[in-house]
C-alpha positions in Angstrom: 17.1 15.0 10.0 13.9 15.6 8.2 10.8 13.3 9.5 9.2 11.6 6.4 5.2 10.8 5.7 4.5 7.4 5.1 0.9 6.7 4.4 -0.1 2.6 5.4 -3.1 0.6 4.3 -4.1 -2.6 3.5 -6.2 -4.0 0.1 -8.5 -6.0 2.0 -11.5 -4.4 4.7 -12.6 -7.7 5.3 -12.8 -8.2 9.3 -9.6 -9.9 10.9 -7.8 -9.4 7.2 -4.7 -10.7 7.8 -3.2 -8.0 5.4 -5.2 -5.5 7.7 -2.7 -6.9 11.2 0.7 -6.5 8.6 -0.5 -3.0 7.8 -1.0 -2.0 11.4 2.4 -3.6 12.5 3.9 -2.0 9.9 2.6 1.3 11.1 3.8 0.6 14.1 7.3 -0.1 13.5 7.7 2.6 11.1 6.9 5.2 14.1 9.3 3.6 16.4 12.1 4.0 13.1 11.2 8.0 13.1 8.4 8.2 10.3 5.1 10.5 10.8 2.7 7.6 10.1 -0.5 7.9 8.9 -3.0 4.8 8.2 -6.3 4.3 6.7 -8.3 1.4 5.5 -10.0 1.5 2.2 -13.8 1.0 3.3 -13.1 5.1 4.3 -13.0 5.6 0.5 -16.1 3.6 -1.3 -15.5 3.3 -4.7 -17.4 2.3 -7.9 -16.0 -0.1 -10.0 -14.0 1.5 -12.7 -15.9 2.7 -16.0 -14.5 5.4 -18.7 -18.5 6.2 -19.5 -18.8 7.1 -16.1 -15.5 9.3 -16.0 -16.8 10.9 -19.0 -20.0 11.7 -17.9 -19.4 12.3 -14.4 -15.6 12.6 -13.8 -13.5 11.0 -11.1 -15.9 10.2 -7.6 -15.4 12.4 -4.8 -13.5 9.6 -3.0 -10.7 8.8 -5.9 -9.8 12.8 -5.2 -9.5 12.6 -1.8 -7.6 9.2 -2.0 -5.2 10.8 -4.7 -4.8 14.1 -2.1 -4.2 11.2 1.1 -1.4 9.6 -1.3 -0.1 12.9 -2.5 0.9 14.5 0.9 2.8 11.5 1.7 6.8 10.8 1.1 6.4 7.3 0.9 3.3 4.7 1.0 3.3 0.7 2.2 0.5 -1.4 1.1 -0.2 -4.9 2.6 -1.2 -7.1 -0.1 -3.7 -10.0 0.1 -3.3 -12.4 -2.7 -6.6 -13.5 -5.2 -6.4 -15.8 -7.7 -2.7 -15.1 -7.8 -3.0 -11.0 -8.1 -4.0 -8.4 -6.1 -7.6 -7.6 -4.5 -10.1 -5.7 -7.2 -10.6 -3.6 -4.2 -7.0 -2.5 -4.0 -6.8 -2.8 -8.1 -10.0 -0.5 -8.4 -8.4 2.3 -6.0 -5.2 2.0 -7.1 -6.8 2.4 -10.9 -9.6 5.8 -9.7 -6.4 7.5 -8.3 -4.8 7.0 -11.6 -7.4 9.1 -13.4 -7.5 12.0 -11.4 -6.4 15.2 -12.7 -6.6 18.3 -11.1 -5.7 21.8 -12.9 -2.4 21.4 -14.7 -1.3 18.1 -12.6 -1.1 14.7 -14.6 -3.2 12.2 -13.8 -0.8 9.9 -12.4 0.9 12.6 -10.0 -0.1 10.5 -7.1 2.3 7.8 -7.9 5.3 9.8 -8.9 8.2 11.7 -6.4 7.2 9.4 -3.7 8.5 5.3 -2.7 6.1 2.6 -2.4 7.0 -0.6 -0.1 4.9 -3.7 -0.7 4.1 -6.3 1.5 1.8 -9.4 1.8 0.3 -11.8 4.2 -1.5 -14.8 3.1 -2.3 -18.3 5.0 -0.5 -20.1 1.7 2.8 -21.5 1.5 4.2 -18.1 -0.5 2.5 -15.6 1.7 0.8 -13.7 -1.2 4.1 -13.5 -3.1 2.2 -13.5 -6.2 0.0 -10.6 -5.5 3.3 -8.3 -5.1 4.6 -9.1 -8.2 1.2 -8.2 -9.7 1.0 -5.1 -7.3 4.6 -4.3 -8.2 3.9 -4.4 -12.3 0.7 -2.4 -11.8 2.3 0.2 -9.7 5.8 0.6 -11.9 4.6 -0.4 -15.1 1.4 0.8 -15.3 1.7 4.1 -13.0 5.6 4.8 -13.0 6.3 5.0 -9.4 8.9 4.4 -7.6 8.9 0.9 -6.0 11.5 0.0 -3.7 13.5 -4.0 -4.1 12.7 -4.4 -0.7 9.5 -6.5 0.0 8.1 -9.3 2.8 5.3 -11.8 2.1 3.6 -13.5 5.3 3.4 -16.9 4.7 0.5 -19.7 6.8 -0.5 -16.2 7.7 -3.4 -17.8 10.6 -0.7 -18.0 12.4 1.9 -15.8 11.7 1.1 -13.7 14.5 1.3 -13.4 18.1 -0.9 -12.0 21.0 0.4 -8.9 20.5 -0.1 -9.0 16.5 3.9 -9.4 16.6 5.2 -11.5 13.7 6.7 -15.1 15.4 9.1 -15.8 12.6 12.2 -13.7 13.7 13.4 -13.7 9.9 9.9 -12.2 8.5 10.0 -10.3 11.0 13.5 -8.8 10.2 12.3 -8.8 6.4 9.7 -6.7 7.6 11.8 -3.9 9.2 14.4 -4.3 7.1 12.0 -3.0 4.2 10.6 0.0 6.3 13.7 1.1 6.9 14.7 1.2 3.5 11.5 3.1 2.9 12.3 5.6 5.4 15.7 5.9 4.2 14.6 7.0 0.7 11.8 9.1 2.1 14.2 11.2 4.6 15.9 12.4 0.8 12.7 13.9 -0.5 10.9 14.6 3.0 
């Protein structure tokens, strides 16, 4: 059975993100389901805000083309989601749009986004768990860069204390939301792995 890539990172780098602890769980589970994980965190991959001028004059940064080539040699991606005024993180947005731009030789620029499954996930210390930022995430990643994003999806809710000791989710049924959508991701990324 092939062994699938699935790249994991949060949209926050702000110390003891909550979004940072879903990411690394995530990470974790999906190696004990049989994926070849990789994580980062976006502070490895500074980022000036986005600006066509800038493009034009100077193309992409060094840093959108190596976060295009991370996403690009992976079957599947999961991003943990914090939620900001009821979207997602200009951080995350910001990447997510640099990577978008990138062309290299004959490859369109949104290449990084298509032939590969995104799962989406959230944790936020409100009563929806950053529900709304998926939905916004989810729009800007189908709509806006055609990929493939998978139903599956788990938002965190009173996330201060979602988890344990051990960074283990408490709520069995998040919890089982949880693996339920890395397996599916792994499922879908075993047919093109």
């Amino acid at each position: 059975m092939p062994i699938p890539k699935i790249l994991v990172f949060a949209g926050s780098i702000r110390t003891g993100s909550f979004n940072a602890r879903l990411a690394a769980l995530a990470a974790k589970e999906l190696a004990v389901i049989g994926a070849d994980v990789n994580r980062i965190s976006l502070v490895d991959y500074p980022l000036p805000i986005y600006d066509g001028d800038l493009e034009t004059r100077s193309g992409a940064p060094e840093n959108a083309l190596k976060l295009k080539r991370m996403i690009s040699i992976h079957h599947g991606v999961f991003i943990a989601s914090p939620e900001y005024n009821a979207s997602i993180t200009p951080l995350l947005k910001n990447a997510l749009d640099w990577v978008s731009r990138v062309r290299e030789g004959r490859e369109p620029a949104l290449s990084a986004y298509k032939n590969r499954f995104f799962a989406l996930g959230a944790a936020s210390n409100g009563m929806h768990g950053g529900m709304r930022s998926l939905i916004a995430l989810r729009q800007t990643l189908e709509l806006g860069c055609g990929a493939l994003v998978i139903p599956e999806q788990v938002a965190v809710a009173r996330a201060a204390d979602a988890f344990d000791e051990m960074d283990n989710l408490k709520d069995e049924p998040v919890a089982k939301r949880l693996r339920a959508t890395l397996r599916r991701l792994v499922e879908l990324t075993r047919q093109i792995a």
